[in-house]
C-alpha positions as CSV (number, residue, x, y, z in Angstrom):
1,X,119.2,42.8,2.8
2,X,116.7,40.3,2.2
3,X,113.9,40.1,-0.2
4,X,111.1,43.0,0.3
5,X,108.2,40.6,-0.6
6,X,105.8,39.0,1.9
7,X,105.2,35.1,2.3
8,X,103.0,35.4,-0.8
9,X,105.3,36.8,-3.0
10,X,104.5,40.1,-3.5
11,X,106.5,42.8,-3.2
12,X,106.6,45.5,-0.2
13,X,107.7,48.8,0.4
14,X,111.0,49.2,2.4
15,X,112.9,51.8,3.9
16,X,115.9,52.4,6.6
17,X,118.0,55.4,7.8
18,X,121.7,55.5,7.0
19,X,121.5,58.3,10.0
20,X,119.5,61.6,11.5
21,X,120.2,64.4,12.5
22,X,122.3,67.7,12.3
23,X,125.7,65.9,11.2
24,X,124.4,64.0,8.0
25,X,121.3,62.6,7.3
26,X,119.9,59.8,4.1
27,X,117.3,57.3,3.7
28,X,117.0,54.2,1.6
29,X,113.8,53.2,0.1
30,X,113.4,49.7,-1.7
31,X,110.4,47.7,-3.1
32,X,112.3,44.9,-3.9
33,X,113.5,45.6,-7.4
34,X,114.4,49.7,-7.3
35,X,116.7,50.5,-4.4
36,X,116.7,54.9,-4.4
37,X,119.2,56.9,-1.5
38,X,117.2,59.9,-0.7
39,X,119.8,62.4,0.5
40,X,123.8,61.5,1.0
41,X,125.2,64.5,4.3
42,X,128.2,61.8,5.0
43,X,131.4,61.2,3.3
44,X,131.9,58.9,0.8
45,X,134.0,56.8,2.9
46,X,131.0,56.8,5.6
47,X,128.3,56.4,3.1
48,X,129.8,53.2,1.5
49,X,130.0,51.8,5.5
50,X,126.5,52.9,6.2
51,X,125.2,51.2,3.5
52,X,127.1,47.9,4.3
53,X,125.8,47.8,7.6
54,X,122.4,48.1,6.2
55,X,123.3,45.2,3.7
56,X,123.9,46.9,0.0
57,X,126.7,48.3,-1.9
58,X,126.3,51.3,-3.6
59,X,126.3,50.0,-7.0
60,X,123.0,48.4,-6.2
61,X,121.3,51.8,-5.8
62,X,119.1,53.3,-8.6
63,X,119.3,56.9,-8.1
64,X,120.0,59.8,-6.0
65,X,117.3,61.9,-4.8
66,X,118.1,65.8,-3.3
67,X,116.0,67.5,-1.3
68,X,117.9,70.6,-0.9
69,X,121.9,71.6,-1.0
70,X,122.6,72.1,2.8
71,X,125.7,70.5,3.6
72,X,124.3,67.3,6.5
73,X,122.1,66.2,3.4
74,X,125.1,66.6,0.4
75,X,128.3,66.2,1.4
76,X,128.6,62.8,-0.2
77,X,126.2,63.4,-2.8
78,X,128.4,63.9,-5.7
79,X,131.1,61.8,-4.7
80,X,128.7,58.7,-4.6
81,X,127.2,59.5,-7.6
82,X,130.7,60.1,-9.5
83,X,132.5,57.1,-8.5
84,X,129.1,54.9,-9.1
85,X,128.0,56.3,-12.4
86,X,124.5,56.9,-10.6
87,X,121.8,59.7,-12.2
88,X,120.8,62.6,-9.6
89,X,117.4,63.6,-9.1
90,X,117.1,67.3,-7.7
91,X,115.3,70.6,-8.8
92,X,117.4,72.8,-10.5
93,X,117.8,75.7,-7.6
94,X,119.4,72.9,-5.7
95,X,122.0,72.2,-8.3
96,X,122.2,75.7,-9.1
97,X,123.9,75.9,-5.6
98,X,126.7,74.5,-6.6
99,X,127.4,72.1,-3.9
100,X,127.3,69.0,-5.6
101,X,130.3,69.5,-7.9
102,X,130.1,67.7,-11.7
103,X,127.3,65.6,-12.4
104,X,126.9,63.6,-15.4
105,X,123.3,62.2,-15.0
106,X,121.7,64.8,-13.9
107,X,117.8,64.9,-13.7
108,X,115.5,67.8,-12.9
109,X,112.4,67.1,-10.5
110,X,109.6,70.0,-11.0
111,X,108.1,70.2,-7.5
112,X,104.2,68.7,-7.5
113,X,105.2,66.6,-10.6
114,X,105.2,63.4,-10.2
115,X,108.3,60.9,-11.7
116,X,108.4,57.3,-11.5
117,X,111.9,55.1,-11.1
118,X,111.1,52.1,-12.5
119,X,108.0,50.9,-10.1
120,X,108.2,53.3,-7.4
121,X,106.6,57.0,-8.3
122,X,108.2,60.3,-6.4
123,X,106.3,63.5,-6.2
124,X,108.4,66.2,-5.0
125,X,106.5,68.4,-2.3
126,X,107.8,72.0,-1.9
127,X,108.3,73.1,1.7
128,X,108.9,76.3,3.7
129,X,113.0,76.3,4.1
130,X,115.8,78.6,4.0
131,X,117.3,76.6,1.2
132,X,116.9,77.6,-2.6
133,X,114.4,75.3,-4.2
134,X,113.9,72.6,-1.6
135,X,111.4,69.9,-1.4
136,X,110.6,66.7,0.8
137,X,109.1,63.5,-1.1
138,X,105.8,61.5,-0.9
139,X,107.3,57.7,-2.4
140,X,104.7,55.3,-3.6
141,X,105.1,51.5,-4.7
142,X,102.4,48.7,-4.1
143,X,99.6,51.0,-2.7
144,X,101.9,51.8,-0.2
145,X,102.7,55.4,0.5
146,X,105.7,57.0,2.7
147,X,106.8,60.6,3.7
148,X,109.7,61.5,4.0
149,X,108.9,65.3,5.7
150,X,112.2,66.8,7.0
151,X,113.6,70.2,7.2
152,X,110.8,72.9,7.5
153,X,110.3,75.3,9.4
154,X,106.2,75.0,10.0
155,X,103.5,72.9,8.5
156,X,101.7,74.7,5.3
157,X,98.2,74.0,4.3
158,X,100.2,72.6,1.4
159,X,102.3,70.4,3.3
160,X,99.5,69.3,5.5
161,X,97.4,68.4,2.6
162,X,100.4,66.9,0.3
163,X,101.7,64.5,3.4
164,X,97.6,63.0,4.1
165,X,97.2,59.6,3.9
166,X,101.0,58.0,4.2
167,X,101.3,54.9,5.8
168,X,104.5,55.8,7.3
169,X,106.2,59.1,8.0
170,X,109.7,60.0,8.8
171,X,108.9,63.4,10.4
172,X,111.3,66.2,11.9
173,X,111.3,66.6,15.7
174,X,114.4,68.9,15.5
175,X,114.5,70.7,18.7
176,X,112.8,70.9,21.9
177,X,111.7,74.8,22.0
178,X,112.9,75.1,25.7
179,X,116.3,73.7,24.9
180,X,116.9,75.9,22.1
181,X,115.9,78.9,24.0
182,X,118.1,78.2,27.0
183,X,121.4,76.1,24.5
184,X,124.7,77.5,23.2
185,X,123.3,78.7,19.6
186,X,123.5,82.1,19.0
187,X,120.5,84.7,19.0
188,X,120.6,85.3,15.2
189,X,120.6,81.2,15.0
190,X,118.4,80.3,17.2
191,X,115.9,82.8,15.4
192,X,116.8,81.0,12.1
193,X,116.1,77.2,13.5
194,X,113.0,78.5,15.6
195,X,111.6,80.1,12.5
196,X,109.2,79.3,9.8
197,X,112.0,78.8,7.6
198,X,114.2,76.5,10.0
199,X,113.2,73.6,11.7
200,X,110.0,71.9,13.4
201,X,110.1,72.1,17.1
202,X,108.5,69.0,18.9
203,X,105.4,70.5,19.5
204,X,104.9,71.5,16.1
205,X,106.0,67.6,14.9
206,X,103.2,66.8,17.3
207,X,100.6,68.6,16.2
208,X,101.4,68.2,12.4
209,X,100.7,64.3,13.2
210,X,97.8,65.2,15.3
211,X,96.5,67.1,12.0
212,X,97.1,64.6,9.4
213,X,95.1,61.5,11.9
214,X,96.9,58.0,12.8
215,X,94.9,55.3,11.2
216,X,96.4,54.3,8.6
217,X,100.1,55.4,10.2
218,X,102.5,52.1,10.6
219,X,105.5,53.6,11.2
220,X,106.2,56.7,12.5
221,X,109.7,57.4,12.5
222,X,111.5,61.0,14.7
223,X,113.9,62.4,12.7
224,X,116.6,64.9,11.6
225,X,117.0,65.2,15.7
226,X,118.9,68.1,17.0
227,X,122.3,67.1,19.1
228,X,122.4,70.2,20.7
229,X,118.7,71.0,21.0
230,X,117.0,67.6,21.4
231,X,117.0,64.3,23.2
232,X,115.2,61.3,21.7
233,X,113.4,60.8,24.9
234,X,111.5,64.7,24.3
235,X,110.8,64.1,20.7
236,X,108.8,60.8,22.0
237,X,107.2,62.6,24.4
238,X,106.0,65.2,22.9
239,X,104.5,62.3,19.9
240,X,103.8,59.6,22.6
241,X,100.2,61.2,23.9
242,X,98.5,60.4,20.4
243,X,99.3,56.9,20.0
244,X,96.3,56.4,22.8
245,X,99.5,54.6,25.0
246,X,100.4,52.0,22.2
247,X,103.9,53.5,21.3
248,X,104.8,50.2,19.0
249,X,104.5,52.6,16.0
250,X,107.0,55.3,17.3
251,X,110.6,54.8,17.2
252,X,113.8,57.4,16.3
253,X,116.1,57.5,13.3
254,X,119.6,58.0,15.0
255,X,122.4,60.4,14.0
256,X,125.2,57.3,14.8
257,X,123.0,54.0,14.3
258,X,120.2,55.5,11.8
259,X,117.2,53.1,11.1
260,X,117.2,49.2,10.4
261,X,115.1,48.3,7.5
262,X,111.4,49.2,8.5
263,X,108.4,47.0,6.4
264,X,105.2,49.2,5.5
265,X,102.5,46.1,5.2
């Protein structure tokens, strides 16, 4: 990974994907000097190659960062974080689910407080989601300011007011509403992703983005994409329309390939 600093030396705000979607899911941010994973849903063994391909070793990261305990954004959580000595950042209902198994630098995160890792600043946003104390995050560094907003099941006043002003946005487009209705889930799960405390549909992705304005947008990134429920190609439909036909902004974090390192100017 090279440098994150711009021809005049000063240093920028970074991120990638790892991978998206409903069989793991974690993002790297990095300004440079503090490299943080948000999230680890892949094996150890999986994490470690993901991270290679993205050109680090897990002993360069910082910290761990939770949003919640469900499995596609833990299951290599602890394991990273034991066999790397790294501290854990999570709220204590998420720990309290005891999914992540013994931690030795653990660190509570009090949603709508703000914590700083050496030069980057997290606040912890809470967000409607049938986990037990789960947030997304709003990471600044260098006047720059990125969203991660993932995993909820409708926009709240709070969230739209919390995620204003980002200047770029990994957003969930989990399911198209059509494919869900008419796909292989369940009744009792399709209520629960189709619900205020599941997923956002598409159209609700869309109109979230619509809410919060463009302007100052760089990256826009579709993410945590349903397999069953979703194609890539409907997720940038449905966000296409309000990019006024200039779609350079617009791209999808992939559940096999994830994200290459993305520059926020």
């Amino acid at each position: 990974m090279s440098e994150s600093v711009d021809t005049n030396g000063a240093r920028l705000l970074r991120f990638a994907s790892l991978g998206s979607g409903s069989k793991g899911n974690a993002t790297l941010i990095c300004d440079g000097e503090t490299r943080l994973l948000v999230d680890c849903g892949f094996t150890l063994k999986e994490a470690e190659q993901r991270l290679a391909r993205l050109g680090l070793h897990a002993r360069q990261l910082d910290a761990i960062l939770v949003t919640h305990e469900h499995g596609d954004h833990v299951r290599g959580a602890g394991a990273l974080a034991r066999r790397y000595d790294l501290p854990v950042y999570l709220t204590p209902g998420t720990w309290l689910s005891g999914k992540l198994g013994r931690l030795a630098r653990r660190h509570w995160i009090t949603p709508q407080s703000t914590f700083a890792i050496k030069g980057i600043e997290i606040e912890p946003i809470t967000v409607p989601h049938d986990a037990r104390e789960p947030v997304q995050f709003r990471v600044s560094a260098h006047q720059r300011r990125l969203g991660l907003l993932t995993d909820l099941g409708y926009a709240s006043d709070h969230v739209r007011q919390a995620f204003n002003g980002c200047d770029a946005l990994l957003l969930e487009c989990n399911h198209d509403r059509r494919m869900l209705a008419e796909g292989p889930y369940p009744p009792g799960l399709k209520r629960r992703v189709g619900g205020n405390w599941g997923h956002l549909a598409n159209v609700q992705a869309a109109e979230l983005l619509r809410q919060l304005g463009l302007d100052r947008l760089q990256h826009i990134v579709c993410s945590h994409l349903s397999e069953q429920n979703n194609r890539p190609e409907l997720a940038l439909e449905a966000l296409t329309p309000l990019l006024d036909g200039d779609d350079s902004r617009l791209t999808v974090a992939a559940q096999d390939d994830g994200l290459d390192w993305q520059v926020i100017h």
